[in-house]
N, C-alpha and C positions, 0 to 999 in steps of 0.2 A: 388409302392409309398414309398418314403423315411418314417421314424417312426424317428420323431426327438424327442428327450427326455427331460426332465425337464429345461435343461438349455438356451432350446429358447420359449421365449413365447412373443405373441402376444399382443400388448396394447389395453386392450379392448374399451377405449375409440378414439382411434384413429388407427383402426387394421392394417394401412400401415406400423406402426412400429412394427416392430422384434427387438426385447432386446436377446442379447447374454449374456450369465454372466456363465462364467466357476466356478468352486467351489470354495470359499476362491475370488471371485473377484464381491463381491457383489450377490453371488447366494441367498443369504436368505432372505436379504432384496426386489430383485426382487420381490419374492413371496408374497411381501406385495402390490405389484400394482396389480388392475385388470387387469386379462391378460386372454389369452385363449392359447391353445397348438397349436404348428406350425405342420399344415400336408401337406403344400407345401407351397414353396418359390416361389413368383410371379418377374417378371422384375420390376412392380412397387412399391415392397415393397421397403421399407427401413431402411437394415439392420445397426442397434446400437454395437457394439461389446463396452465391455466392458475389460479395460487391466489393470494390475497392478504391480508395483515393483514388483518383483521377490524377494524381500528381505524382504519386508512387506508382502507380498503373504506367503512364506516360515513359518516364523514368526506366523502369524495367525493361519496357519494350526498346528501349534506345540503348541502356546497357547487352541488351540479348542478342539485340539483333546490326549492331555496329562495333561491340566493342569484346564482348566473349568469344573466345579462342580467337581473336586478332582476325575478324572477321574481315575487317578494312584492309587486310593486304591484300584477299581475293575478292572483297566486294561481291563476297556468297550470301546470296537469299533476297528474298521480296521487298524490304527495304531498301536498302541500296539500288532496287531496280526504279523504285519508286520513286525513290531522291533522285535521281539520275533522270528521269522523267521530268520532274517538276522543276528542278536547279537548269540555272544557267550553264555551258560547261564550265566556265570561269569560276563560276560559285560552286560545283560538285568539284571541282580541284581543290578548291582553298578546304570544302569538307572534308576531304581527303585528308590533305596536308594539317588539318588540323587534329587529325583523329589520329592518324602517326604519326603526330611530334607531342602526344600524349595531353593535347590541349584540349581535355577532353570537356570542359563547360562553353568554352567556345565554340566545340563542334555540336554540343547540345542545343546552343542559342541559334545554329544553326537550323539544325535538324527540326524547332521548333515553328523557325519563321517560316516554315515549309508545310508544316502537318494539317493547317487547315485544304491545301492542295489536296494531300494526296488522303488525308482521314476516312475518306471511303471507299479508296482501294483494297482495303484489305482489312479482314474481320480484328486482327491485332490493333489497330486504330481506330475501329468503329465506335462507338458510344456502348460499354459491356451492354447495355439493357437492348441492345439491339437484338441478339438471340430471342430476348422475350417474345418481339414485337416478330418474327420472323414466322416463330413457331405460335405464335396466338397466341402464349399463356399467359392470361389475366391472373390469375391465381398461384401466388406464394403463401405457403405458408412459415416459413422458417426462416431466414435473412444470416447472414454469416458475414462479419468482414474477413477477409482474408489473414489481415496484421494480428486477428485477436477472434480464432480460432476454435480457442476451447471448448466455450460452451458446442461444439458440433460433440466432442465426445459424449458432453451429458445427454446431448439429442439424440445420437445413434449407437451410443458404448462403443465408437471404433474412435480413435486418436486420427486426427489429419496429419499427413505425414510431412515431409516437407521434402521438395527436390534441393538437394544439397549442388545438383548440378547447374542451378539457377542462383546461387548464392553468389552475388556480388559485393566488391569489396567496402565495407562501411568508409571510410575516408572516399571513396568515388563519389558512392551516394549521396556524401552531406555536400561536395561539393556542387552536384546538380541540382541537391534541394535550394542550395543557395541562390543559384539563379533565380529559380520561383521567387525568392523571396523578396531578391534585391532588383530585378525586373519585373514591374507594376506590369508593362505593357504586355510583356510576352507572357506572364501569367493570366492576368486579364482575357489576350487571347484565346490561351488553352481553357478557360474556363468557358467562353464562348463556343471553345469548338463541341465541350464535354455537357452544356447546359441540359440535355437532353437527361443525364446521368446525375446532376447536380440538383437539377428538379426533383429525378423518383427520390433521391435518399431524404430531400427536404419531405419529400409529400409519406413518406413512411419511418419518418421522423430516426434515419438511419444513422449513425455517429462512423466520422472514419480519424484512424490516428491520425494526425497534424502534421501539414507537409512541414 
């Protein structure tokens, strides 16, 4: 029997639905619906897969896991162990030095030139459709973006909730969207590392809000 793991869980008021939500794409807030844990996949389930900008995805993970509650004074969690791996020590100092002196698009220009490295370390960087491919599910039937939600209420009559504990500050965000925009290269980059994720949505003709 398959051992599927935290990031599919079952609606416990309507168990036909299966919620998919890869890490950084609505996994936290999941956890706020009653659910139960998925230990087999039926023909008459109906799988929800959850997807997201790869540039807001990106982004998230770099606000979560370098810059909420001042993570950079303790260099607490898998990222930072990661960078530290991949960086020279020279360059994980100046990421450092950049992250606490609040320079914080320069520590993301940072953090980027590095992600094709360490991208398969760790399921928060992997390509979200990597779940899919893990657990063999060829078969979605429902598609959700994370940014634009709603329609999951008309699908299951339960509202997606939102973690408020993951809510980072809009003037942060627009200025790391900024990079994206105004670095060809390093966006470029990130879209090569995410192509894998840029393909399904082209091939199931999937829309995501605009970095």
């Amino acid at each position: 029997m398959t051992s599927y793991d935290s990031r599919l869980k079952r609606l416990s008021h309507d168990p036909r639905f299966i919620l998919i939500n890869n890490y950084k794409c609505g996994y936290s807030s999941s956890n706020k619906l009653p659910h139960r844990p998925v230990h087999a996949i039926a023909d008459s389930d109906e799988i929800v897969f959850f997807y997201r900008s790869i540039y807001l995805r990106t982004i998230s993970v770099f606000v979560n896991w370098c810059i909420t509650d001042a993570r950079y004074e303790t260099e607490d969690g898998w990222l930072f162990t990661n960078l530290g791996r991949a960086m020279t020590d020279a360059a994980y100092r100046d990421f450092l030095g950049a992250l606490r002196g609040g320079q914080h698009p320069d520590a993301f220009g940072m953090f980027l030139e590095n992600l094709e490295t360490i991208a398969a370390w760790n399921d928060h960087t992997r390509p979200q459709t990597d779940v899919l491919d893990r657990y063999r599910i060829d078969r979605v039937d429902h598609f959700i973006e994370l940014e634009n939600n709603r329609p999951f209420r008309e699908l299951t009559g339960v509202g997606f909730p939102y973690d408020t504990a993951n809510r980072s500050a809009t003037p942060l965000k627009l200025s790391l969207i900024d990079v994206l925009l105004t670095e060809d290269r390093l966006r470029g980059a990130l879209q090569e590392i995410y192509r894998k994720d840029l393909d399904f949505q082209q091939r199931h003709n999937l829309e995501c809000l605009p970095c």
